[in-house]
C-alpha positions, 0 to 999 in steps of 0.5 A: 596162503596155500597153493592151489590144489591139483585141478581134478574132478571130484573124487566122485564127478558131481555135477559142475562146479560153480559158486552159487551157493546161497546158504546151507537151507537144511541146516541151523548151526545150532541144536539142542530141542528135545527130540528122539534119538537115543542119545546118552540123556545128556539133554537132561542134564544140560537142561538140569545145569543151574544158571549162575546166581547173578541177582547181586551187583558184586556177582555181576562185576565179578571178574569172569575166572579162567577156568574150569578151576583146577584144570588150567594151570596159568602163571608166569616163569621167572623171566616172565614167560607166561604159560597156560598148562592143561590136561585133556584126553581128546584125541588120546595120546596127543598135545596140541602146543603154542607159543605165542609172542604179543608182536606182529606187523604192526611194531615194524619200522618201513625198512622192516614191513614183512620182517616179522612174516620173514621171521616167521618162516625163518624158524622153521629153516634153522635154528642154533640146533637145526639146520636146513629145514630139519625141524620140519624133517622132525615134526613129520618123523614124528607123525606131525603134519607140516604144511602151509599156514599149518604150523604158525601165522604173523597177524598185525598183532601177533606173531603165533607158532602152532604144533599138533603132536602125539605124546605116546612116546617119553622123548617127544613131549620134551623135543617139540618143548625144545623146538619152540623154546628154540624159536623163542629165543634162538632162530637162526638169522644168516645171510644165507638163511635169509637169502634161501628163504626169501623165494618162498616168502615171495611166493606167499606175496605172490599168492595174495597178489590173485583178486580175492588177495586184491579185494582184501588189501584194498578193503582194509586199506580203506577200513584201517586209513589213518592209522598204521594198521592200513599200512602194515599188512603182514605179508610187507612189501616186496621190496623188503621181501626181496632186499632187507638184511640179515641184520635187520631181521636179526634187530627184530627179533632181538627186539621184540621176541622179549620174554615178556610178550611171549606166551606158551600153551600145552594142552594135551593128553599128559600124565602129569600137568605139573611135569609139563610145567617143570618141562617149559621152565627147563627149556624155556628159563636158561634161554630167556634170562629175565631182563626187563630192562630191554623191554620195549613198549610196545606200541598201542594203536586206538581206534580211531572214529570218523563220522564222515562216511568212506565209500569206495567201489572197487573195481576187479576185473577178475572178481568172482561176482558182484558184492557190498560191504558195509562197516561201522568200527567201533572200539573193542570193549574188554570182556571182563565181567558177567555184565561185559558177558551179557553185552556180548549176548545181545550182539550176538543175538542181533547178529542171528535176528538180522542174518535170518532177516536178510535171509528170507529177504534172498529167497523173495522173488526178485530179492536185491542179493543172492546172500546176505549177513550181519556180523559184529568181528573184531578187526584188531587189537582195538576196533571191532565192526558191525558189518553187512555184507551180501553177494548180488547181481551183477549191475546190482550192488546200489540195490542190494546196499539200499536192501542191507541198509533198510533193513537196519533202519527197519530195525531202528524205527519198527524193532524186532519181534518176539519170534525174532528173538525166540529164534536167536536165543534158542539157536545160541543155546543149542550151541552152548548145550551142544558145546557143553555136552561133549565138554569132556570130548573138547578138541586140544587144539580148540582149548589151546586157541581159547587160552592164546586168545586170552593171552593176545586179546584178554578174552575169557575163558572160564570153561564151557560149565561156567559159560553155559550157566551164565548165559542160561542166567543171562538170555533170559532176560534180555529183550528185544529192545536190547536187541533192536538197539544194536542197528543204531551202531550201523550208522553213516556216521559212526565210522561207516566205510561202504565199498562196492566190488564189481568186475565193470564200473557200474556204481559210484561213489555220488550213487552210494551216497545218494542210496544211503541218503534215500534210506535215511530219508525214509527213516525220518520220514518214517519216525515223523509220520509215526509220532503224527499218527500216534498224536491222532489216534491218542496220547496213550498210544503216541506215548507207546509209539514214541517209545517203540521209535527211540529204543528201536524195539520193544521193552520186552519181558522180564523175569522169563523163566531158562524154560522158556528159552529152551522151547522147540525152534519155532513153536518156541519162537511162537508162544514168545511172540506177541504178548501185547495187550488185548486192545493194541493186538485189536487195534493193530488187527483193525488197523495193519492186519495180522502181520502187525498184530503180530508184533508185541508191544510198542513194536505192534504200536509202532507199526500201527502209527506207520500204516495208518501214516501212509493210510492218511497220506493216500487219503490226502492224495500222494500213496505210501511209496511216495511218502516213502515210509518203512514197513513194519517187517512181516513173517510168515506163517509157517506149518507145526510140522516138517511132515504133515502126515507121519508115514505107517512104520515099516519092519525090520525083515532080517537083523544082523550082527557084524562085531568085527566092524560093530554093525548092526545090519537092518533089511527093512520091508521096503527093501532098504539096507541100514547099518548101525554103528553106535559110537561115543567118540563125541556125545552130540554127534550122529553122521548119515550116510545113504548111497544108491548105484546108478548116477550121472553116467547113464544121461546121455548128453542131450538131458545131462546138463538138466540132470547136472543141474537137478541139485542146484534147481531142486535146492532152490525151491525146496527138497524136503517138501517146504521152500527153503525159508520155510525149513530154515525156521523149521529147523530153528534151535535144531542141530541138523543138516541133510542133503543129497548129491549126485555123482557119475555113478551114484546117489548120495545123501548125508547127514549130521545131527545131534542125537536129539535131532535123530528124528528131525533128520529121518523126517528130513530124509523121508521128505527128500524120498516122498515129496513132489518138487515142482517149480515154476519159471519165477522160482528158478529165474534167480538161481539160474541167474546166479549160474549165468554169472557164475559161468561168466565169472569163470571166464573172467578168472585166469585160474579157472581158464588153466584148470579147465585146460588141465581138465580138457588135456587130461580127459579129453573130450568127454562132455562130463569133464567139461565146464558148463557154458551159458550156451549149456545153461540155455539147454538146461529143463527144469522141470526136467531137472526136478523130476529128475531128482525126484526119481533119483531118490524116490525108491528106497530099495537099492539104498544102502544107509550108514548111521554111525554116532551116539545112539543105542539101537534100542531108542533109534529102532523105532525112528528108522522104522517110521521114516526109513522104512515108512519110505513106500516103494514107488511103481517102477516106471515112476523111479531110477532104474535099479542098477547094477554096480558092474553094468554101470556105463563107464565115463568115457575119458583117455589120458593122452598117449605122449608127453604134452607140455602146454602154457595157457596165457592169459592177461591178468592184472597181476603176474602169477603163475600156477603149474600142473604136472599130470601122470597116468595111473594104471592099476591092471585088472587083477587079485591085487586091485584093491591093494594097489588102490592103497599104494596110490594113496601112500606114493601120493603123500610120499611124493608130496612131501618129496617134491616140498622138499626139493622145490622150496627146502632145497632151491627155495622157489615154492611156498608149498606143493599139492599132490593128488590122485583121481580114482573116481572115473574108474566105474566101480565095477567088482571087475576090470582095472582101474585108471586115473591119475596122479597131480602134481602142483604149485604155484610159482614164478612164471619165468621158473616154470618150466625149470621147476617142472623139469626138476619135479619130473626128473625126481620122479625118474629118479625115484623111479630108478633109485626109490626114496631114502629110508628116512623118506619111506619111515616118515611117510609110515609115520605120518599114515600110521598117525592119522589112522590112530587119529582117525579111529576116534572120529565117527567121519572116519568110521562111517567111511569105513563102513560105506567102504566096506560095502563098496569095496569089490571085496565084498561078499555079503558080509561086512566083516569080511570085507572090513577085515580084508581091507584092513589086513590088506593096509597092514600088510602094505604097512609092514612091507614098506620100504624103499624098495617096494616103494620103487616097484610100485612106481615103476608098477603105477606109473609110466617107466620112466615118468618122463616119457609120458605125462602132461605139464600145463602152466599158467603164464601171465601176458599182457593185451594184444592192443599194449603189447602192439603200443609197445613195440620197439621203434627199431622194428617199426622205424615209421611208427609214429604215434598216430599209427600206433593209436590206429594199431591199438583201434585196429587191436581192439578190433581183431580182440573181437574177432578173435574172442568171436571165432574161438567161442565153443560150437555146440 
């Protein structure tokens, strides 16, 4: 768990925050079609990959190696510590390190539940050579991030410590090996260690106690019931947190930390991958003698099935929304095998057909869920699940469950079609090419987790080569009755638990079991009437239709070709579809219409028998919806092309070269600014960035919740010139995501893509610059919907409740800070809205472009021609004005004068407590402005880690602290000052509070007066320098860097200039940094003393007016009897309601 962050606007004031997200409608999670963008050929070379050679039993039954072979080393020391030892150069100069010990929550005894999380935090307080928290004070000296669930996590099943690292220097590799032999074998378990520490753990108990902590414990109580796992949730109990010994912490862990189960991974940028093998049996061999003798048995727990259902509805008062979950366990099969491998395909494809399903049903009119998927996840060790879950109205979860469940039975009697099917394999197989093409750029850290994976769950991990050849040589093959057959896992009773959130009492258990009795019903009914029907139209065809009803699908097609699964998204999907006969696609076409003809096979056959059932049950007097039969699913057509008509290329009006950044600067004819940085820092990455000036400051209040809200609704129906189903198949097999934003100040759109997708996401920006959005009343009605009780889930929440207090405190009245309100909602246009979006990206001219990724200039010239510079320019009154940078109209906002100390009180269902500290940020106007704005970053970091160090390593009363700063109200004029703000929070106890924010102010005066130490200030310029070394191997960082440069109030026209300026003046920060310089520049920053003006707001849990009124102590009312104090309650109630009806905003 992790505190939350300080409650700030964002960086850049988008428009309000709420959670109605459906689904990323711009982008599939996977890539790979041939396309044009300049790549390095590393398409053909994926598609030239040959699959494996599995035409033999022997090969099938192989065992899949660990691999890729001479890479990984993979033994055991002589006392039985495994290890997993590989070399690999991404990111240069680091290691990304583990130990991994086979034991969790689950071995715990009920004296010791929370003993192994309590361990968990104990390494890093002390060991026999650290003390106080100094392996912490290591890992940040050395450039090594630490942080909440950053460095190590206790599941039920394992217990797992993590550290990133670099390797640049001899001496570290051999001191992050001795810290986790440390842990291995020598934490340091004192009474006093323990004692210290149990705040902290406490806190982390606490933070769970929120309602999504409340909602997931509840979840796995009734996943889990009846086994031990329901009752050995990893954070334990708070009796045990607050109580348990030192001894029986130390009896633990003498226990279970046995060498045995224990495990260490190095993977990292090392010279010598032998030397890092002889470096862990150096550190780790003296410490753990063998002995296994001492070794206990560490208890399994099987999965354990039920074939009656659990249903539950889960009712949380302060819950986000209304949602369904339904589970069906099953036992966890091990991966063993190519024929193991190919199962798992099948699942995964299941997976991808179903969620798409379900997300075309979220974007019908009238859809019974805003969102919707199906995954199949391992739970434990040993119990996996096939799960649906959806987000829904409020008042509409039995609708939603019966639409999860009717799509499954929908799949188990009609199967699925081969377009279905198209799409999901060549979504997977992008991932795999993608994956495969930057196999030499794999992340340390990803290596590292696949082999702690293969250690704690034996799953395989060949290499990514391997992998890719095998699923080239197993998709292929399998078909889309394989596929379809995975719904029947999905069953009532296959050890099926439904549950039902909601934050009022709508559902109930009775009408969860009669929703799913209706479905299944329908499901027989269905398979009757379709074996009657067939029977009538003829023994050939009711043998087919039989056929489609008991394997769920159609028998597919054997001996397809890798080609084929390597088709183009959706045309792909569609030269797959429909390889019935001639007579049954006639037959079907007379019969269902085009929809069914479209269904191949004994698919098509089946949905022929299941019309003309309900055909015949009209004819004999009742309809379809009486008989209550399943259709057959139905897709709609879709166009060949994202853009209809490809726009008249424009030219390239002025070229210029800048290679102190490496940019090639373009000024194309319709005025628009694209910058070129070509990388290969990773094979299939290209990031897109494109920015305009003038945003959401310059609507006045009247029009600026329609304008906030212009994104939102636009999104809903379609910004690229197609409704979001539309573009999600569009988009199938691609490797592409674009959107666009818009902030106080600006416009912004952005982009990622796979360099053979460069033209797709061009095409994607075109359409956002050229296409009309239109919508009518039925095309918002749900996504405004969504908003309304996003607003009302608001209000529910007692953390949303502080921070926009914390927001109203520090920014005053100014409308752009504060929350929208249903009263706002009310107002809001939307038509209005989407015109708005159409003028904030219709004229190309004031838009600067940053394409930063693996591309050539050459082969991307062309694309950016086209559909950047085919943008026209449009007349002026029918686009945003062209504004100005420094004629910007600023946001109106004043820190407060004074010092504001306030509680928000709210009742809750369980007591927490969240604190803010706010100070003002004052960077006068002047020649160092921009040199400044970099100090705020550092003091930020630097006071963070301060404030940890004081609030939990020294009185041990936080799990962590969060610390930001707020720049972006400051309009981004070239002159003038800079205001904002610096945050300061954490969670904690509500009855220490106030102390610990009198701790924290007064650290700040001190630092004020005294500044940091040196070993703060060289820890803060390590962790800096690092993450700039990190970062100049990401194409993230450089596309910020550029954009920056062409943003700073430095620049002159030429971007190396103020690229260079920036980075002199980060140098010269970096080298003048000491604890002195540190002091001027919080004096210089932020008030002097701190103390004197900032704004603290805590959150402080109470209980109902009606209660505390029952309460009362009989010595204060003495002629209290309980009939007046039931009319006391009533007359409470009452007064609740006035309240609430006098303190409703008035606009």
């Amino acid at each position: 768990m992790t505190s939350s962050p300080p409650s700030h606007p964002d960086s850049s004031l988008d428009a309000p925050s709420l959670d109605v997200t459906r689904l990323n409608l711009t982008r599939s999670s996977s890539g790979g079609t041939s396309g044009r963008g300049g790549g390095a050929g590393h398409a053909s070379s994926f598609r030239s990959l040959k699959p494996l050679d599995l035409r033999s039993d022997e090969s099938r039954s192989a065992a899949i190696p660990l691999g890729p072979e001479g890479a990984v080393f993979h033994g055991r020391l002589d006392n039985g510590v495994s290890y997993y030892v590989r070399r690999n150069g991404k990111p240069q100069n680091r290691a990304a390190l583990a130990l991994a010990i086979r034991v969790g929550s689950l071995v715990e005894q009920e004296e010791e539940r929370g003993v192994a999380h309590i361990l968990e935090h104990l390494a890093f307080s002390a060991t026999r050579r650290y003390s106080n928290h100094d392996i912490v004070r290591f890992l940040e000296s050395i450039g090594a991030e630490f942080g909440a669930c950053q460095n190590a996590y206790t599941s039920a099943d394992e217990t797992v410590f993590e550290l990133q690292l670099p390797v640049d220097k001899p001496e570290l590799l051999p001191h992050a090996v001795s810290v986790l032999a440390d842990f291995a074998s020598d934490i340091r378990i004192s009474s006093e260690d323990v004692e210290k520490e149990r705040g902290a753990v406490m806190e982390e108990w606490r933070e769970r106690r929120g309602a999504m902590g409340r909602m997931q414990d509840a979840h796995w109580q009734l996943l889990m019931k009846g086994s031990k796992y329901a009752e050995r949730l990893p954070i334990g109990l708070e009796s045990v947190i607050r109580g348990v010994p030192a001894a029986t912490v130390r009896r633990f862990y003498h226990t279970w930390y046995h060498p045995a189960n224990m495990a260490v991974v190095a993977v990292g940028d090392f010279p010598d991958a032998q030397a890092v093998i002889a470096l862990l049996e150096e550190h780790f061999a003296p410490k753990l003698p063998l002995s296994p003798s001492s070794l206990p048995a560490v208890p399994e727990e099987p999965f354990q099935p039920h074939s009656d259902p659990r249903f539950s509805v889960f009712v949380e008062r302060e819950a986000g929304g209304s949602a369904v979950m339904v589970s069906c366990k099953a036992a966890i099969h091990p991966m063993v095998t190519p024929a193991d491998y190919r199962l798992y395909l099948v699942e995964e494809l299941f997976q991808a057909a179903l969620s798409h399903r379900l997300f075309l049903l979220s974007r019908r009119p009238d859809p019974p869920f805003y969102a919707a998927a199906a995954t199949v996840e391992a739970l434990v060790k040993s119990t996996r699940s096939f799960s649906l879950s959806a987000s829904c109205q409020d008042k509409g979860t039995l609708k939603a469950l019966e639409a999860l469940w009717m799509e499954v039975a929908r799949v188990q009697v009609h199967g699925i079609s081969d377009r279905e099917l198209a799409m999901a394999r060549v979504q997977y197989l992008a991932d795999i090419e993608s994956a495969y093409v930057e196999r030499e750029q794999t992340y340390s850290e990803s290596l590292r987790d696949e082999y702690l994976q293969h250690f704690l769950r034996d799953e395989p991990s060949p290499g990514i080569e391997y992998e890719a050849r095998l699923a080239k040589a197993l998709l292929p093959g399998i078909t889309a009755a394989e596929v379809a057959a995975v719904a029947s896992n999905i069953s009532p009773s296959n050890s099926c638990v439904v549950k039902i959130v909601e934050p009022r009492a709508q559902a109930t258990v009775e009408a969860i079991r009669g929703v799913i009795d209706r479905v299944m019903q329908a499901k027989e009914a269905t398979l009757l009437a379709a074996a009657a029907a067939a029977e009538r139209m003829g023994e050939g065809e009711g043998e087919e239709a039989a056929g489609a009803v008991e394997s769920g699908g159609e028998a597919g097609q054997e001996g397809e070709e890798v080609r084929d699964v390597e088709g183009e998204g959706a045309g792909a999907a569609a030269k797959e579809e429909g390889e019935a006969s001639e007579s049954k696609a006639e037959l079907a076409e007379a019969v269902v219409g085009a929809d069914a003809a479209a269904m191949p096979g004994t698919a098509a056959a089946t949905a022929v028998a299941t019309t003309a059932a309900v055909a015949a049950a009209a004819a004999a007097g009742g309809d379809g919806a009486t008989v209550a039969l399943i259709e057959p699913w139905t897709l709609d057509d879709i166009p060949e092309s994202i853009v209809q008509t490809p726009p008249v290329p424009g030219e390239v009006q002025e070229q210029r070269e800048y290679p102190g950044v490496g940019v090639t600067e373009l000024r194309l004819s319709n005025g628009m600014r694209v910058a070129i940085k070509c990388t290969d820092f990773l094979d299939d990455q290209i990031l897109i960035s494109g920015y305009a000036y003038g945003g959401l400051s310059e609507v006045p209040y009247a029009q600026y919740h329609t304008a906030a809200m212009a994104q939102t609704i636009a999104g809903e129906v379609g910004i690229f010139g197609h409704p979001p189903a539309v573009m999600a198949e569009l988009l199938a097999g691609k490797r592409v995501e674009v959107g666009g934003k818009l902030s106080s100040y600006m416009r912004v759109f952005s982009g990622e893509c796979s360099p053979d997708d460069l033209e797709t996401a061009l095409q994607l920006v075109y359409q956002l610059f050229t296409c009309r959005i239109t919508a009518e009343q039925k095309d918002v009605a749900l996504i405004m919907q969504m908003t309304r009780e996003a607003v009302r889930a608001q209000r529910r929440d007692p953390f949303t409740a502080f921070a926009n207090r914390v927001r109203e405190i520090s920014y005053g009245s100014s409308y752009q800070f504060k929350p929208i309100t249903e009263a706002d909602l009310r107002r809001v246009d939307f038509k209005r809205a989407c015109e708005y979006l159409e003028r904030a990206f219709k004229d190309p001219t004031p838009f600067t472009v940053v394409i930063v990724g693996n591309t050539r200039l050459a082969a991307a010239l062309p694309l950016i021609q086209q559909y950047l510079g085919g943008i026209p320019v449009p007349p002026p009154d029918d686009a945003m004005p062209r504004y100005e940078r420094d004629s910007l109209t600023p946001l109106p906002f004043k820190f407060p004068d004074t010092l504001i100390r306030e509680e928000v009180r709210r009742v809750m269902v369980e007591a927490q407590g969240s604190t803010q500290i706010t100070f003002p940020l004052d960077i006068h106007a002047g020649p160092k402005v921009v040199e400044e704005t970099m100090w705020v970053g550092f003091l930020t970091k630097l006071l963070e880690t301060r404030i940890m160090q004081l609030l939990r390593f020294k009185h041990g009363q936080i799990y962590t602290v969060a610390a930001s700063s707020f720049l972006g109200g400051a309009r981004p004029s070239r002159e003038g000052g800079v205001r904002g703000d610096l945050a300061v929070a954490f969670s904690c106890d509500p009855k220490s509070a106030w102390s610990l924010v009198d701790l924290s102010v007064a650290e700040m005066d001190r630092l004020q007066r005294e500044g940091p130490s040196e070993e703060d200030v060289s820890t803060a310029r390590e962790l800096e320098q690092r993450a700039h070394e990190m970062g100049l191997q990401e194409n993230g960082f450089w596309l910020d860097r550029v954009v920056r440069a062409y943003q700073t109030r430095l620049y002159d026209g030429n971007v190396d200039h103020s690229f260079q300026a920036l980075e002199d003046i980060r140098l010269t920060l970096i080298s003048q940094l000491s604890a002195d310089s540190v002091r001027v520049m919080l004096t210089q920053l932020l008030p002097m003393p701190c103390s004197k003006q900032y704004t603290a707001v805590s959150l402080v849990p109470t209980q109902p007016l009606w209660r505390r009124l029952l309460s009362l102590p009989p010595k204060q009312h003495p002629g209290l009897t309980s009939e007046s104090k039931a009319l006391l309650a009533v007359l409470a109630a009452a007064a609740i309601g006035v309240v609430v009806w006098r303190c409703r905003p008035r606009h």
